[in-house]
C-alpha positions as CSV (number, residue, x, y, z in Angstrom):
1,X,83.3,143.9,95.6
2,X,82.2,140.5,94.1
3,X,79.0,139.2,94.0
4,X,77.4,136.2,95.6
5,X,78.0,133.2,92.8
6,X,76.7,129.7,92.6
7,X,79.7,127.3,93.1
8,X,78.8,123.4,92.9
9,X,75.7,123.6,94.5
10,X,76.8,126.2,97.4
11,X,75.8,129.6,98.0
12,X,79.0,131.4,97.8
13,X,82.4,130.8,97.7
14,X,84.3,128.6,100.5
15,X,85.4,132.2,101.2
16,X,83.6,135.5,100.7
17,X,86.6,137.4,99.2
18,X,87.2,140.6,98.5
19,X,89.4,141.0,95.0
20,X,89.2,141.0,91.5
21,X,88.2,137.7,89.8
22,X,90.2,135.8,87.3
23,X,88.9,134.2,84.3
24,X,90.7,130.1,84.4
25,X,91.7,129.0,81.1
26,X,88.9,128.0,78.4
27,X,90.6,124.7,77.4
28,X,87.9,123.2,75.2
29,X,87.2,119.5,76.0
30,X,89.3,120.4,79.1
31,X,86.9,121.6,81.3
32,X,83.8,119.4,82.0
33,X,81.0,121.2,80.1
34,X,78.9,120.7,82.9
35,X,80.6,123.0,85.8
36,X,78.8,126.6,85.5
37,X,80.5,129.8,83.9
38,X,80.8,131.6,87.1
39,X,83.0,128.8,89.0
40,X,85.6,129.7,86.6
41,X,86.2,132.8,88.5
42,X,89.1,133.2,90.7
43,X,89.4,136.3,93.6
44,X,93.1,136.2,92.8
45,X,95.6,134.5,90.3
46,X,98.7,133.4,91.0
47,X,100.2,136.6,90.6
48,X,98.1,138.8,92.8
49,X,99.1,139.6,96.2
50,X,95.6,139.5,98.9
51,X,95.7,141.6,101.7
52,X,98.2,140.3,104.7
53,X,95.7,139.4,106.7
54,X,93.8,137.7,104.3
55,X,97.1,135.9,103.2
56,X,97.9,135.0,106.6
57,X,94.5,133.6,107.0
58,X,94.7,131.5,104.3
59,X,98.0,130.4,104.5
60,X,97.2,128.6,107.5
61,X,94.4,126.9,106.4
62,X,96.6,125.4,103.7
63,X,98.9,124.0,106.4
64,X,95.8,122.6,108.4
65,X,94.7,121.2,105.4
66,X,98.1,119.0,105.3
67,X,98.1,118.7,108.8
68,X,97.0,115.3,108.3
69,X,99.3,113.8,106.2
70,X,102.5,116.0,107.3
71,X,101.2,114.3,111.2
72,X,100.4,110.6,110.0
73,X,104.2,110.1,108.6
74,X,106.6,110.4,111.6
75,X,103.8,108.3,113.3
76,X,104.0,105.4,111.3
77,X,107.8,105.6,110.9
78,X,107.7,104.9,115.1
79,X,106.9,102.0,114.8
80,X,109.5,101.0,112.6
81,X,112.3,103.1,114.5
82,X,110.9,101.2,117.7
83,X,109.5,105.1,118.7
84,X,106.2,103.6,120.0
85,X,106.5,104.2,123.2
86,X,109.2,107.6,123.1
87,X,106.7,110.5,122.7
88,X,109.0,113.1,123.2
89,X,110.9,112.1,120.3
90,X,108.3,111.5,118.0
91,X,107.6,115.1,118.7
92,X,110.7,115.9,117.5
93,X,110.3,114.1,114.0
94,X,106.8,115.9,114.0
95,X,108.6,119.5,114.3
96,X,111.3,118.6,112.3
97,X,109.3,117.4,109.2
98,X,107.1,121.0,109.6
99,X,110.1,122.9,109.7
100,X,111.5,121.4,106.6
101,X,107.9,121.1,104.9
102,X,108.2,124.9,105.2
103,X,111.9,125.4,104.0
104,X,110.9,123.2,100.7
105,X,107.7,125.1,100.4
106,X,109.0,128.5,100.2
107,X,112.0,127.1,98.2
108,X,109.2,125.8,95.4
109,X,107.6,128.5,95.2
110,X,110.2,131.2,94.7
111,X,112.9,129.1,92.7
112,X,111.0,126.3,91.4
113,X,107.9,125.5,89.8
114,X,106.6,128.8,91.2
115,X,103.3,128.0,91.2
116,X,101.1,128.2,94.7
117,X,102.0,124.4,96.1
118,X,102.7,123.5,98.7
119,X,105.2,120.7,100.2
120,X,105.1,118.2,102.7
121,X,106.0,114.6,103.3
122,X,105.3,111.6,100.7
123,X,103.7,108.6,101.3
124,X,105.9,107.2,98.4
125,X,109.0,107.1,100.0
126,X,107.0,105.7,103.2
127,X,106.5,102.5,101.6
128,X,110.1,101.9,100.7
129,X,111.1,102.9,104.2
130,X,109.1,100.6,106.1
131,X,110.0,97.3,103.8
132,X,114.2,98.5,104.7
133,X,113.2,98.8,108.2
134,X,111.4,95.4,108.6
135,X,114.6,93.8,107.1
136,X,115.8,91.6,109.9
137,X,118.3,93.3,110.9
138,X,116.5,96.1,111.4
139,X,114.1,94.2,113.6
140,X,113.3,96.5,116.8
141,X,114.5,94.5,120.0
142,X,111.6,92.9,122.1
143,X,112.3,95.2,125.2
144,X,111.5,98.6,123.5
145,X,107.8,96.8,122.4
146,X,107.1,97.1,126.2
147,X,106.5,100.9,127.3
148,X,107.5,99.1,130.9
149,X,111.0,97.6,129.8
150,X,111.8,101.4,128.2
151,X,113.8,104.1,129.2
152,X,113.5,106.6,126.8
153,X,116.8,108.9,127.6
154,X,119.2,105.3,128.1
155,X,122.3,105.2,125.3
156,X,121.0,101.9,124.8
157,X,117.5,102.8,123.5
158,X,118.9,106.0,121.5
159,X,121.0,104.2,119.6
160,X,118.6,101.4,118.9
161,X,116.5,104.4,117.1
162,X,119.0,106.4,115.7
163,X,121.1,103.9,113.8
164,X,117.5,103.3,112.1
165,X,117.4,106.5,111.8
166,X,120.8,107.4,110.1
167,X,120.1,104.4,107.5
168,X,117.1,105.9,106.5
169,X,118.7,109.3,105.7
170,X,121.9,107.9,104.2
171,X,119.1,106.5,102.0
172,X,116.6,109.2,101.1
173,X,119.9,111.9,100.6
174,X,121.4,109.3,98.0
175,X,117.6,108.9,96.6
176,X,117.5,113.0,95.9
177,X,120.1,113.0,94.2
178,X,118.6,111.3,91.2
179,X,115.7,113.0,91.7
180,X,117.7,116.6,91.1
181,X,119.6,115.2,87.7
182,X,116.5,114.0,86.3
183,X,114.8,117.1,87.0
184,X,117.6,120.0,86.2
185,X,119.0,117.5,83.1
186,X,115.1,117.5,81.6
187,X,115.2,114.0,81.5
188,X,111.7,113.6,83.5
189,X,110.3,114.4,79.7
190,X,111.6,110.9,78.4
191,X,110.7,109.3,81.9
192,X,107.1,110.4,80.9
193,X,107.1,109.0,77.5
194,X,107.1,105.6,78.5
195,X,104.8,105.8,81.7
196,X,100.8,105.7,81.6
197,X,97.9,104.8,83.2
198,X,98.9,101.3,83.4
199,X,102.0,102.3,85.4
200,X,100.8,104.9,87.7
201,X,97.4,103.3,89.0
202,X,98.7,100.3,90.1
203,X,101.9,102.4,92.1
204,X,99.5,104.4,93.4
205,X,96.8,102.0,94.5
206,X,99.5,100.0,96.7
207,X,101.0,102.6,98.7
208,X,97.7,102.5,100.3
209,X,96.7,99.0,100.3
210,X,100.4,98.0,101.7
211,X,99.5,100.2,104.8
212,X,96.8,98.5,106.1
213,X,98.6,96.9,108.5
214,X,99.5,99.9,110.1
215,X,96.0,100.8,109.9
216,X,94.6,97.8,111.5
217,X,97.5,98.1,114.4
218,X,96.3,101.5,115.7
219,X,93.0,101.3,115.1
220,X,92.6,97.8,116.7
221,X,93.7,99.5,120.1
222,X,90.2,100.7,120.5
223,X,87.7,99.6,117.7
224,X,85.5,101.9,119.3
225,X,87.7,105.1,119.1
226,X,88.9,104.7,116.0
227,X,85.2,103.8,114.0
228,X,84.1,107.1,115.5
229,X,87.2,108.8,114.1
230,X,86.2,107.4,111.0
231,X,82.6,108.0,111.1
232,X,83.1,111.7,112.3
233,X,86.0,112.4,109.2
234,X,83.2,110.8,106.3
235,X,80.8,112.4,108.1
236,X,82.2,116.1,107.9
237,X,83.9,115.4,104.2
238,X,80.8,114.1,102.2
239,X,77.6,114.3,104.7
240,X,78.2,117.9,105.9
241,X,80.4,119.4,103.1
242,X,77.7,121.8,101.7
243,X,77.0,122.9,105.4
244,X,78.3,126.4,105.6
245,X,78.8,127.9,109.3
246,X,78.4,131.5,109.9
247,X,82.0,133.2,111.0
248,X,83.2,136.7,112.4
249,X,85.5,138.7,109.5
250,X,86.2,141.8,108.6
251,X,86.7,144.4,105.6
252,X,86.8,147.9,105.3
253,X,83.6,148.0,103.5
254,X,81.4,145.9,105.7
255,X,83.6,146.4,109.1
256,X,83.0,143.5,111.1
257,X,80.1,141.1,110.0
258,X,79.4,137.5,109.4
259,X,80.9,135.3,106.4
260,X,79.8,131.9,105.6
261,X,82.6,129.6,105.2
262,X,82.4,125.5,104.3
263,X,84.3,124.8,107.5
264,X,83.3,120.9,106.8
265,X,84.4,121.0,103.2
266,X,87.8,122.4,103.9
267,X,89.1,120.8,107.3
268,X,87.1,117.6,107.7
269,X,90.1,115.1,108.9
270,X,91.4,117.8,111.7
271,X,87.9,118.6,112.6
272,X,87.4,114.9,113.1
273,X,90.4,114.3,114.8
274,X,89.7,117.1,117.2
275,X,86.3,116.0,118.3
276,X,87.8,112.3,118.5
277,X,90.8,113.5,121.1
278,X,88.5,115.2,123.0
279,X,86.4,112.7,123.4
280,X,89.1,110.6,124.6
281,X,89.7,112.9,127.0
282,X,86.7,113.6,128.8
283,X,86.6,109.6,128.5
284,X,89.9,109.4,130.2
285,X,89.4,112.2,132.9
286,X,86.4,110.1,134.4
287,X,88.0,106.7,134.2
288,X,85.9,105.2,131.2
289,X,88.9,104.1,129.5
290,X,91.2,101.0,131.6
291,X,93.7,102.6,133.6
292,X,95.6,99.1,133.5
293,X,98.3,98.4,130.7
294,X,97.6,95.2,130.0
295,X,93.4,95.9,129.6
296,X,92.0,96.5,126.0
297,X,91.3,100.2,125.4
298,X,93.9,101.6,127.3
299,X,95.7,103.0,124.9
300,X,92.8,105.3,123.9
301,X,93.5,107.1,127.3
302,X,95.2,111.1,126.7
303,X,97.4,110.7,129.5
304,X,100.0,108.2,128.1
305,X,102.2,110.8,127.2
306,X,100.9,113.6,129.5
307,X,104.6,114.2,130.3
308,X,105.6,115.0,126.8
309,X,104.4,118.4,126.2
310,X,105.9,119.4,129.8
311,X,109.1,117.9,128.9
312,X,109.4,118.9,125.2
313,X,111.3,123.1,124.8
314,X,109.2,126.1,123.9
315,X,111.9,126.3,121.3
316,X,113.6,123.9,119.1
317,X,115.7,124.6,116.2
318,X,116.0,121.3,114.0
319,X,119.2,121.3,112.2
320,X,121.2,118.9,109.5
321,X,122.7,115.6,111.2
322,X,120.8,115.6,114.2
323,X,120.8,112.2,114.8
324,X,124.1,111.6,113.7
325,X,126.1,111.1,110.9
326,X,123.9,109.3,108.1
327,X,124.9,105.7,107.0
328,X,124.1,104.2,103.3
329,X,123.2,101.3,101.9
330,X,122.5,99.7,98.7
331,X,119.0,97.9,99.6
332,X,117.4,101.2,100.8
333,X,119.0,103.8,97.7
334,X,117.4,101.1,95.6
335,X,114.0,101.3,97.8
336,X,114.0,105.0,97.7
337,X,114.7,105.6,94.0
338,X,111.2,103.9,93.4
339,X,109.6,105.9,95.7
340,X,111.4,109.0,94.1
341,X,110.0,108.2,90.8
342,X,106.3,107.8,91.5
343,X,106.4,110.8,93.5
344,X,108.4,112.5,90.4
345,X,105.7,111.1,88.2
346,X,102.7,112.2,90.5
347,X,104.1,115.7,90.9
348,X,104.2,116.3,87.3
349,X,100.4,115.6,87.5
350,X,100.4,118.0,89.9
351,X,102.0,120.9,88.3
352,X,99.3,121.1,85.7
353,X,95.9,120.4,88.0
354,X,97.8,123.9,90.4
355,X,98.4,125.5,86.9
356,X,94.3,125.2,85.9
357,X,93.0,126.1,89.2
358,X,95.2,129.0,90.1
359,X,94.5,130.6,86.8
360,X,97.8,130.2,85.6
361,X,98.6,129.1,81.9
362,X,100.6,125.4,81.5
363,X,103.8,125.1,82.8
364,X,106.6,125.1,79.8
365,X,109.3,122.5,80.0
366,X,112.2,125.0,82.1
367,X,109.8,125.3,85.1
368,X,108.5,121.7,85.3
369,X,112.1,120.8,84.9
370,X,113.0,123.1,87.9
371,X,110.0,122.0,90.3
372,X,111.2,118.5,89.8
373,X,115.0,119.2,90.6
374,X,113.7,121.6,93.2
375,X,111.7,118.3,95.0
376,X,115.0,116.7,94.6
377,X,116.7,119.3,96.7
378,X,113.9,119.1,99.5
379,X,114.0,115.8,99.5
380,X,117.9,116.3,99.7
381,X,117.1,118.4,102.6
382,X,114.9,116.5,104.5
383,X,117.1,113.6,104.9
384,X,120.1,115.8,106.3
385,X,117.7,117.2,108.6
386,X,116.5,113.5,109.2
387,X,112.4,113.9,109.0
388,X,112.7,109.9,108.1
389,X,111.4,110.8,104.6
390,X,111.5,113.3,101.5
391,X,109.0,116.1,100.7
392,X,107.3,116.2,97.4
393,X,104.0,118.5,96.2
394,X,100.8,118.2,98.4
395,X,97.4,117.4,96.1
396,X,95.0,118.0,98.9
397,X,96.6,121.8,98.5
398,X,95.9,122.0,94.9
399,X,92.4,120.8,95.4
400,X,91.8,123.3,98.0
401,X,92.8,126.3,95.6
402,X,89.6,125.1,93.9
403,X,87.6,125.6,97.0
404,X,88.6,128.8,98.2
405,X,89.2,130.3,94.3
406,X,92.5,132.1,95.6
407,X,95.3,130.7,93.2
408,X,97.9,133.6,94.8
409,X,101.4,132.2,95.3
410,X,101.9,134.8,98.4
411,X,98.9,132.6,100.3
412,X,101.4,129.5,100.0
413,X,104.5,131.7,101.1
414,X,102.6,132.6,104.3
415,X,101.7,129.0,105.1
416,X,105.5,128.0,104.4
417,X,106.5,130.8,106.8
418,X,103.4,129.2,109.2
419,X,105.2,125.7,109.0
420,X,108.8,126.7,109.6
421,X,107.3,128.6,112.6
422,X,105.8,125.3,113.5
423,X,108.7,123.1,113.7
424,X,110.4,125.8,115.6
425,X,107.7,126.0,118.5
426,X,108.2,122.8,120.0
427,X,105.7,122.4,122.6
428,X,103.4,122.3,119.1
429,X,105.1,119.1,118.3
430,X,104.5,117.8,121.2
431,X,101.2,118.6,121.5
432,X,100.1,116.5,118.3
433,X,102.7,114.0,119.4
434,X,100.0,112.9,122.0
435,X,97.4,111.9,120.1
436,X,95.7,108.7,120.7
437,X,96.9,105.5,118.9
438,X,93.3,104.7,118.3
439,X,92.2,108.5,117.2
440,X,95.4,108.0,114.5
441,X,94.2,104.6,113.1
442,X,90.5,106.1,112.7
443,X,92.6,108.5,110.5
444,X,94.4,106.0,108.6
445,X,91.3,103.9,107.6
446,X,90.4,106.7,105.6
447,X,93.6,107.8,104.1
448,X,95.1,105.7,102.9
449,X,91.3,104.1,101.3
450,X,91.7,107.5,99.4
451,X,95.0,107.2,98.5
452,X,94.2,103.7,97.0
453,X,91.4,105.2,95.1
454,X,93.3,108.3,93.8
455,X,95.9,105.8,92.1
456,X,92.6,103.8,90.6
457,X,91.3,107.0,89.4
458,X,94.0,107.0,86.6
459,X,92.1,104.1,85.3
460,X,90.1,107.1,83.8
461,X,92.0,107.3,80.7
462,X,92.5,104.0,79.8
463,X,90.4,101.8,77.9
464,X,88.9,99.3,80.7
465,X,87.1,97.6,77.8
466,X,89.9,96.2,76.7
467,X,90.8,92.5,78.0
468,X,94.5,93.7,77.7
469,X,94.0,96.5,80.3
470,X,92.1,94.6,82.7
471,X,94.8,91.8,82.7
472,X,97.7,94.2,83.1
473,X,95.9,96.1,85.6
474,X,94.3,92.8,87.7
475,X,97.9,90.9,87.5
476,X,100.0,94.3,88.3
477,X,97.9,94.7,91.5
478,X,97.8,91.2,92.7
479,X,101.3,90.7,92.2
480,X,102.0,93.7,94.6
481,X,100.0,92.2,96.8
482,X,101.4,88.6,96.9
483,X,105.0,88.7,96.5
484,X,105.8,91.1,99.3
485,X,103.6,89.4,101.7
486,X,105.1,86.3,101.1
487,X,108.6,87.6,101.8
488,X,107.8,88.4,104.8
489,X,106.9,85.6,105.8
490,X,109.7,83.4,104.2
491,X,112.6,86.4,105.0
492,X,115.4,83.6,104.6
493,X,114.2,82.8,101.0
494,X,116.5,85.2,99.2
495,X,119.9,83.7,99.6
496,X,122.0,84.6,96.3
497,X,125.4,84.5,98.5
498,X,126.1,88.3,98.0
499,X,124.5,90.3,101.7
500,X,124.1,93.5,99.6
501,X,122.4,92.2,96.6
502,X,120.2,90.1,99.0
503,X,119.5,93.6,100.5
504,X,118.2,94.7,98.0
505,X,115.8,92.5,96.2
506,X,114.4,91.9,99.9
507,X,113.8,96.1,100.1
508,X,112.3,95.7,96.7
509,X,110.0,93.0,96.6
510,X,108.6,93.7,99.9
511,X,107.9,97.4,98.8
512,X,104.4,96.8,97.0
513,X,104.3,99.7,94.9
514,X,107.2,98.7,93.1
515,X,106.3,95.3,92.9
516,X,103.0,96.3,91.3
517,X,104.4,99.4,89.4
518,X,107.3,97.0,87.8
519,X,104.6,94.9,86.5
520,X,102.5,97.2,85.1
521,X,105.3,99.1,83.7
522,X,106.9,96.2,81.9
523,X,103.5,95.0,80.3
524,X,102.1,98.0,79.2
525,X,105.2,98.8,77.4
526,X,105.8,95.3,75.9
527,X,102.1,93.8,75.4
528,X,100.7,94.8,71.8
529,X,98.1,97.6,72.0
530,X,97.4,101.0,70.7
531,X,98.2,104.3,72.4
532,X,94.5,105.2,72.8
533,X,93.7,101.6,74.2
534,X,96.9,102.0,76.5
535,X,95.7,105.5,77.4
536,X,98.5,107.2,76.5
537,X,96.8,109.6,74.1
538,X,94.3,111.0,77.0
539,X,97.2,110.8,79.3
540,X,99.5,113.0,77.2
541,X,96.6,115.5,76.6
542,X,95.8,116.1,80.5
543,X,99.5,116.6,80.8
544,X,100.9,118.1,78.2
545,X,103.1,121.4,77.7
546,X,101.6,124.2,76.0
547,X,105.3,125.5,74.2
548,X,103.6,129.4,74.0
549,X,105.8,131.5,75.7
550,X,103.4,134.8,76.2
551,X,104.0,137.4,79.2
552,X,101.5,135.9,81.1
553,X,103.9,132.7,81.1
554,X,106.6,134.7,81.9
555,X,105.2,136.3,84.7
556,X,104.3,133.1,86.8
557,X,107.2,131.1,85.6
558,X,110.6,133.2,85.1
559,X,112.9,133.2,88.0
560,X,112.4,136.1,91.0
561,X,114.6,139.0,91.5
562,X,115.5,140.2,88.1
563,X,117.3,136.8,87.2
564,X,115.5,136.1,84.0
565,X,116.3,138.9,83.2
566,X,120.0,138.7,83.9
567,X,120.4,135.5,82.6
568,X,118.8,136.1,79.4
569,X,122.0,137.9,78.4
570,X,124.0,134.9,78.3
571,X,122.5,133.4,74.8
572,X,123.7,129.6,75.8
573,X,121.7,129.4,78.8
574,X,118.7,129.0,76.3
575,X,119.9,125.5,75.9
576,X,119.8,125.0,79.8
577,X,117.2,122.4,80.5
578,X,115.7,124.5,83.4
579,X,116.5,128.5,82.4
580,X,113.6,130.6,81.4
581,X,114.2,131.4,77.5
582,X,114.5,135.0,78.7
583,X,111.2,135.7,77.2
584,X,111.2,139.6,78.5
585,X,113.7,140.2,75.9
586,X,111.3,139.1,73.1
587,X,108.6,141.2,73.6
588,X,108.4,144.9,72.2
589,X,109.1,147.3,74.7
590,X,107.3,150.0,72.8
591,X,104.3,148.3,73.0
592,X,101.3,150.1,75.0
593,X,101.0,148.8,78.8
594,X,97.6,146.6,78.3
595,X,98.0,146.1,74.5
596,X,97.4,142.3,73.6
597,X,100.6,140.5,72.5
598,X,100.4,138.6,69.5
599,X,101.7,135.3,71.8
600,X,98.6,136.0,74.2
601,X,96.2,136.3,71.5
602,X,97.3,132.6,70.0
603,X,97.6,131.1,73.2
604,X,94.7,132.8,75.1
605,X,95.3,134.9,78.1
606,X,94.6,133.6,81.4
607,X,94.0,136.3,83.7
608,X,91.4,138.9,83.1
609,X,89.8,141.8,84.7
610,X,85.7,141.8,85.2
């Protein structure tokens, strides 16, 4: 049984678990000196297997914990398909990006990086979507802006949406495809080389700041609705975080009893959603909200798309080419590929932040390699299926393996079974499909301010004494701010004489994190400074590859099923970028069960009975 333990300031645990704790990795400088002894204990690694139910418990709460992000995508992509007004199909995209979420999920974790995270849809291929679909001709007709002047189940309509649709596939399948050879080739390695600080805080910052007009167009709907979404999401994630609320579990030890859990802390966005949809619809039941189209604050009311969740199946099975055979073209490949490499790059980060809090020693080269090329194929798989975007690793996830301490792979295989089962049930879809505009812009005020602020964050390692920095840095984020509002407004000013290569410098330079990331790229590699001023040093020491190959490595990282095993017969696969180096093979077989392996010892073992 473990013991009550101190954990930043809280009572207990997120979860009171019942388990064996892990010891997480002493990595020196690594770790901030200040966080207590006893928070480096984990109830399960990544290797141990909870009880189901606890699994199943905690599975879910993983996928609730993406719930907003997974939502908020297929929602902004409406407008740009000229969805606004079609509930019904935007509960489709919504059940088709879970169900393919969950497919790439349970793909990850058993063939890829094989660590407990979990996959969903990118913001970074958002960006790059919405500047192809506000090309002109993309441009939605003016009858489907007016929920009047539309009829949802006309061939008209469907193909104005679909053939949006099928470009944005075409796209994102052409995209993945780069994605998988730099991954399974090991060429993400040299990618990383060049790429800092400098590069990835500027990428990061403006996927957020280019949203805000999407922000500002759902929340202005109702100011009021949507400032008490906000209010009620900060308040639940930084005022109430440390709250814990009594709730009903049960172990064979204690039977049934009570169990504080951080409720606040763990689920504050679909908490504050919830409360804000209600709201809106005791609001709407008595007639508070304007009944008239045309009046301000009518499209708070619930009832918009009352007929959505009667209309949508019990049952839906989402399948490849569902909208249609996809269509390709240069300007949006081009648009993607940026987004596939700042989600490559974030992943990476990724891959090392799951690693430390799921008690797991670094990932070697082969299974970084194969979580990369394994994105690539669920971002492959997400434009046959047509979710209108690619899938790549979730970091709210990892952050929440901190807060619960359960770093067990099985947990993440249970909420990827939870999410297939999601896209499946499509009454769920639609359900979430008929959220208010104004509860979904509430939402938006605060995530994409955090998404900003995680790409600042990576400031961290640079030196922002330097005058160098701060210029590459300040110019890099202005630029991404001017040039691709200023082709908007001036559409016509690209006029080489070539339609495709006009195509695609008008996806480009109206996608602002590739305006911005270009920049920053270019001058930090070109600009004279040293790799500690650059940040490259501290960079590479966050991220870098531990090359000891104990068992413990072995155990998290080697393929499922006996396959490391098989392949490590075959002596040439040692030179395959993404094969295990068959590391079962090299260790004594006559050594005692429990006997410390001369690897482990050097490189320190990461899991440890108490």
């Amino acid at each position: 049984m473990t013991s009550e333990k101190e954990s930043n300031g809280l009572n207990n645990y997120a979860f009171a678990l019942e388990g064996r704790f892990c010891d997480l990795p002493e990595r020196g400088e690594d770790l901030d000196s200040s966080i207590d002894e006893d928070t480096n204990k984990l109830a399960y690694c990544v290797t141990d297997v909870p009880p189901w139910y606890l699994s199943i418990l905690l599975g879910t709460q993983h996928c609730l914990t993406a719930f907003g992000g997974i939502i908020a995508i297929p929602l902004i992509l409406s407008q740009g398909l000229c969805l606004q007004h079609d509930g019904l199909t935007q509960s489709y995209l919504i059940s088709t990006i879970f169900f393919v979420s969950g497919l790439c999920t349970l793909l990850q974790v058993t063939f890829g990086i094989r660590l407990p995270i979990l996959q969903g849809g990118t913001f970074t291929l958002l960006a790059p979507s919405m500047a192809m679909l506000s090309m002109p001709e993309f441009t939605c007709p003016a009858w489907t802006q007016n929920a009047s002047s539309v009829n949802t189940s006309s061939t008209e309509f469907i193909e104005v949406w679909q053939s949006r649709m099928r470009a944005l596939q075409g796209s994102i399948i052409v995209g993945s495809l780069f994605q998988v050879f730099v991954g399974f080739s090991g060429l993400i390695g040299l990618f990383m080389r060049f790429i800092g600080p400098l590069t990835i805080a500027p990428t990061i910052a403006l996927i957020g700041l280019s949203l805000f007009d999407s922000a500002g167009s759902s929340a202005g709907n109702h100011w009021g609705i949507s400032s008490m979404t906000t209010a009620l999401i900060i308040l639940f994630s930084q005022y109430l975080r440390h709250i814990a609320m009594p709730f009903p579990t049960y172990s064979k030890d204690k039977k049934l009893h009570t169990s504080r859990v951080y409720i606040f802390q763990i689920l504050p966005v679909l908490l504050g959603i919830t409360v804000s949809w209600l709201i809106c619809y005791i609001l709407t039941a008595y007639n508070v909200l304007p009944a008239e189209p045309g009046q301000y604050g009518y499209l708070a009311r619930t009832d918009l798309k009352g007929e959505v969740i009667s209309q949508a199946p019990w049952f839906t099975f989402p399948y490849p080419g569902q909208w249609g055979k996809p269509t390709v073209s240069l300007a949006g490949v081009v648009g993607i590929l940026a987004g596939v490499i700042s989600s490559m790059i974030e992943s990476v980060g990724d891959y090392h932040a799951c690693a430390r809090l799921s008690g797991a020693p670094p990932p070697p080269r082969h299974a970084i390699n194969r979580g990369i090329g394994i994105e690539g194929i669920g971002c492959l798989l997400a434009g046959a299926w047509g979710t209108g975007n690619g899938t790549t690793s979730y970091s709210e996830n990892v952050g929440a393996l901190g807060i619960t301490k359960v770093g067990s792979r099985v947990v993440i295989v249970a909420s990827g079974l939870f999410m297939v089962a999601m896209g499946i049930l499509g009454k769920m879809g639609a359900v979430f499909a008929t959220i208010p505009s104004p509860v979904i812009g509430g939402m938006f005020m605060v995530m994409f301010g955090v998404i900003c602020a995680a790409g600042v964050s990576n400031l961290q390692y640079a030196d922002m004494n330097s005058s160098r920095n701060i210029f590459i840095f300040g110019f890099s984020m202005f630029s991404g701010l001017v040039i691709p509002n200023w082709i908007l407004k001036n559409p016509k000013a690209i006029a080489t004489g070539v339609v495709e290569f006009d195509q695609m410098l008008q996806v480009l330079l109206t996608t602002s994190m590739f305006v911005g990331g270009f920049f920053g790229f270019v001058l930090d590699n070109t600009v004279p400074g040293s790799k500690q001023e650059r940040g490259i040093l501290a960079w590479n020491k966050a991220h870098e590859d531990d090359s000891c190959e104990t068992l413990e490595t072995g155990q998290v990282y080697n393929l499922p099923f006996g396959l490391s095993s098989y392949l490590s017969s075959f002596s040439w696969l040692r030179y395959v970028p993404f094969c295990p180096p068959g590391l079962s093979s090299s260790l004594d077989p006559k050594q005692p069960l429990g006997t410390p392996d001369p690897d482990e010892i050097k490189c320190g073992r990461i899991c440890k009975n108490v």
